[in-house]
NUVEXPA-633136 format. One record per residue: residue in one letter; x, y, z of N, C-alpha, C in turn; residue number from 1. Coordinates in Angstrom, 2 decimals. Layout:
<nodes>
 domar      nx      ny      nz     cax     cay     caz      cx      cy      cz vexnu
     a       X       Y       Z       X       Y       Z       X       Y       Z   NUM
...
</nodes>
This chain:
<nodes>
 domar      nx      ny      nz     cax     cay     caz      cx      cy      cz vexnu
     x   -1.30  -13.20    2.44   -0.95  -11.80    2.56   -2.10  -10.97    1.99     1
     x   -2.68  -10.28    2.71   -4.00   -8.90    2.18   -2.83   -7.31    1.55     2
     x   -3.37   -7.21    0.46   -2.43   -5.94    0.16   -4.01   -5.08    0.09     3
     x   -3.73   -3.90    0.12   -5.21   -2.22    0.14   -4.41   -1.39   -0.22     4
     x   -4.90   -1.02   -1.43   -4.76    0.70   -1.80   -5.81    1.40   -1.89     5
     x   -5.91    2.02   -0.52   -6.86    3.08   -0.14   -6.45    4.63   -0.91     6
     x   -8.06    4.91   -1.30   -7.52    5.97   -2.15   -8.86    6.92   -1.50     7
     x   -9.27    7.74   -1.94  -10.13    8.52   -1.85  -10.77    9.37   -3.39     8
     x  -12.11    9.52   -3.50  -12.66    9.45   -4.69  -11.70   10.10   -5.99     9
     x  -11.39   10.45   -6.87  -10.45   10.94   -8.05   -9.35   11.42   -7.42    10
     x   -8.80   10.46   -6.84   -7.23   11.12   -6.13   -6.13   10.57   -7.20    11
     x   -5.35   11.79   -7.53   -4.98   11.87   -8.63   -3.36   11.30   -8.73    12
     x   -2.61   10.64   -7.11   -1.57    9.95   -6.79   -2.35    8.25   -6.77    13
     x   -3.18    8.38   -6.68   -3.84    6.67   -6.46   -3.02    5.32   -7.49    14
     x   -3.06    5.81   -9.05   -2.68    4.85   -9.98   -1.15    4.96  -10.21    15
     x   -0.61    5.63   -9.26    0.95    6.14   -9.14    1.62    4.68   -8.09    16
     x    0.20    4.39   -7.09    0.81    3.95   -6.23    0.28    2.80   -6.32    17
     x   -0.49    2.57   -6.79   -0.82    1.01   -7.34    0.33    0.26   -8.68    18
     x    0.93    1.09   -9.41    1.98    0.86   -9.97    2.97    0.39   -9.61    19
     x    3.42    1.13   -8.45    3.99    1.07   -7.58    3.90   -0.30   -6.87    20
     x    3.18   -0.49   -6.03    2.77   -1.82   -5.65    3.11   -3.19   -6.73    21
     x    2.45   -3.09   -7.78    2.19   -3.89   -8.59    4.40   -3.98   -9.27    22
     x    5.06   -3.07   -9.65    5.89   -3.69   -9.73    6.65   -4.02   -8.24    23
     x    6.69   -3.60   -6.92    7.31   -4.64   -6.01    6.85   -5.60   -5.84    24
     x    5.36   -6.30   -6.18    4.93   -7.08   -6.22    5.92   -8.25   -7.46    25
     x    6.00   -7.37   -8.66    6.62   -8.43   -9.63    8.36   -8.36   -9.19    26
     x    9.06   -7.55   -8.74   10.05   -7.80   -8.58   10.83   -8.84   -7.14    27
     x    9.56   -8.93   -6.48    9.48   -9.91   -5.08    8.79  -11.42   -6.12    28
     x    8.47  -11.39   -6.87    7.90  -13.03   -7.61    6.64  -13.03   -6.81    29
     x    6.08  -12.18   -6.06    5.05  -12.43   -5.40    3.42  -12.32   -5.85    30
     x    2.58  -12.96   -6.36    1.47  -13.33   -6.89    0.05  -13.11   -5.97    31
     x    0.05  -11.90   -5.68   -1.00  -11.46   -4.71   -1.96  -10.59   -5.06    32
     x   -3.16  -10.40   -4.90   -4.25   -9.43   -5.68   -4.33   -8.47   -5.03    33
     x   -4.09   -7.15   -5.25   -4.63   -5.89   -4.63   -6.06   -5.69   -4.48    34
     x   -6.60   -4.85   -3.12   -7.62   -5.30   -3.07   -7.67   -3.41   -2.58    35
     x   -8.68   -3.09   -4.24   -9.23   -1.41   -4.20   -9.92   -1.04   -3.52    36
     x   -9.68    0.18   -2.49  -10.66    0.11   -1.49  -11.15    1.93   -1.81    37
     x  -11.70    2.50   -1.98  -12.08    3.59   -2.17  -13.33    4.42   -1.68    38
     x  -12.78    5.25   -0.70  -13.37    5.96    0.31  -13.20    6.80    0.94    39
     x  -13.19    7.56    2.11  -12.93    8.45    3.24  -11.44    8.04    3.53    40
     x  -10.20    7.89    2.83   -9.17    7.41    3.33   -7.98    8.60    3.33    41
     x   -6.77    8.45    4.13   -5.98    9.68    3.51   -5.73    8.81    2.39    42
     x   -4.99    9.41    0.99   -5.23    9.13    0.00   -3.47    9.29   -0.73    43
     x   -3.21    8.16   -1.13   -3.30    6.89   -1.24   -2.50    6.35   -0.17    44
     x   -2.77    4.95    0.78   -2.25    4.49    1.23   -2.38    3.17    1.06    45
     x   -1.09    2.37    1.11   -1.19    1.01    1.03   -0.81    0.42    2.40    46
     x   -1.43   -0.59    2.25   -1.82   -1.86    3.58   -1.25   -2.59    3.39    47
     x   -0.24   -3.42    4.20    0.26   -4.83    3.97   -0.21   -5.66    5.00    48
     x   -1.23   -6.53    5.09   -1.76   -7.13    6.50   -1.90   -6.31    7.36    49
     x   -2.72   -5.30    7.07   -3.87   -3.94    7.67   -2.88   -2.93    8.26    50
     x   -1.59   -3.20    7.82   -0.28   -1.85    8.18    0.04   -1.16    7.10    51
     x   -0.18    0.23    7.70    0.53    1.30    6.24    2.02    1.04    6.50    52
     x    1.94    0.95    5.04    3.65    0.64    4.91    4.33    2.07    5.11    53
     x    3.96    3.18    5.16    4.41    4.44    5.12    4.66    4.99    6.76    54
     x    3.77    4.64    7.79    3.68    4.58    9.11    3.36    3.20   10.04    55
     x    4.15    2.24   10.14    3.45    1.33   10.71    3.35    1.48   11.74    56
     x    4.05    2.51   12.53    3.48    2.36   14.34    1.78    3.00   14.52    57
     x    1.39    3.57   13.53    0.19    4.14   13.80   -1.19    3.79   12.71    58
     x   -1.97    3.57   13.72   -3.23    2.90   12.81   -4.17    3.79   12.24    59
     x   -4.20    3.27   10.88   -5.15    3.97    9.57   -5.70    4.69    9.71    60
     x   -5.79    6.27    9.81   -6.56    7.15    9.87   -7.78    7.20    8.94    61
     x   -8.65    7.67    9.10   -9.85    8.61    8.17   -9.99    9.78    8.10    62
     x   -9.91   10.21    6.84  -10.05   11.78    6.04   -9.48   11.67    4.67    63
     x  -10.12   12.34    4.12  -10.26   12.38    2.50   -9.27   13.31    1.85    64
     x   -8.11   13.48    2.62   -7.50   14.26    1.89   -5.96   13.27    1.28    65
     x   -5.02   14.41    0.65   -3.84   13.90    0.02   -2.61   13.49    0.88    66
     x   -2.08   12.49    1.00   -0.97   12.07    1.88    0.10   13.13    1.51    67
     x    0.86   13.57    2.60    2.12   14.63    1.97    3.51   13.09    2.07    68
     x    3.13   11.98    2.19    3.97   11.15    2.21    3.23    9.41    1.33    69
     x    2.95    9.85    0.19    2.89    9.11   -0.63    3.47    7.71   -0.46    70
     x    3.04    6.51   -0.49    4.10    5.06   -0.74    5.52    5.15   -1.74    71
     x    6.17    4.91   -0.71    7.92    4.66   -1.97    7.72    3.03   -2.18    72
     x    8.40    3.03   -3.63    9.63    1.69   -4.08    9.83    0.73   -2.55    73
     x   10.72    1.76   -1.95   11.31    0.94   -1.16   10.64    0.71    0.09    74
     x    9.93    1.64    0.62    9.05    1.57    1.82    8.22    0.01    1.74    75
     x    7.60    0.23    0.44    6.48   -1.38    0.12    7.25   -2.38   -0.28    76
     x    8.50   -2.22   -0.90    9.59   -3.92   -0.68    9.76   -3.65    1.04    77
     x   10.21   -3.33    1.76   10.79   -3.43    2.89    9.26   -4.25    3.38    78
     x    7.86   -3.70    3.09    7.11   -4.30    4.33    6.76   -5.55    3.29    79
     x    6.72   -5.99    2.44    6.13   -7.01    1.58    7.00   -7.82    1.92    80
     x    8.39   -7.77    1.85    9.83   -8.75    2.51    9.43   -9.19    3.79    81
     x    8.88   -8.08    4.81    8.90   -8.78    6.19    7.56   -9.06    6.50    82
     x    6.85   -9.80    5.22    5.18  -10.39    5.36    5.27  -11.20    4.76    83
     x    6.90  -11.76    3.83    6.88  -13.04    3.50    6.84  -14.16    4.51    84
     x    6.37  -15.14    4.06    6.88  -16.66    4.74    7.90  -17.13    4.30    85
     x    9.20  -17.26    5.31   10.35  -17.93    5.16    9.76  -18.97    4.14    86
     x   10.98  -19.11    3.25   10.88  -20.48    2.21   12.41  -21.06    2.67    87
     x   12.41  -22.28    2.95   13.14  -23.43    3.59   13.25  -24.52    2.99    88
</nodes>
């Protein structure tokens, strides 16, 4: 699983949403490295296997400004759940 929190230079929601990440990460038992990407991005968005969890029908824009729809709690369990591998 690839996780990205795209941020854009001193964006001031960025460590909101890496928090974020990082506890659905611990509350899924899931042991995966975020991987900081910082640039021309809307700002902050997270990637779960190159999909914003916030829009997945539409692919990653570029521009440096502030998301008016930030990553939720539940938005990044819902896509981290359906990027697990069945355990059997």
């Amino acid at each position: 699983m690839r996780i990205e929190l795209l941020a854009s230079p001193g964006c001031p929601n960025a460590e909101f949403a890496r928090q974020t990440v990082t506890d659905c990460l611990a509350a899924l038992g899931i042991d995966e490295p975020i991987i900081d990407r910082v640039g021309r991005y809307p700002s902050p968005t997270v990637l779960i296997n190159g999909i914003d969890v916030m829009r997945p029908e539409d692919e990653v824009s570029i521009g440096d400004e502030c998301r008016l729809d930030p990553p939720t709690p539940q938005r990044v369990l819902d896509a981290l759940r359906g990027q697990r591998p069945n355990r059997t």
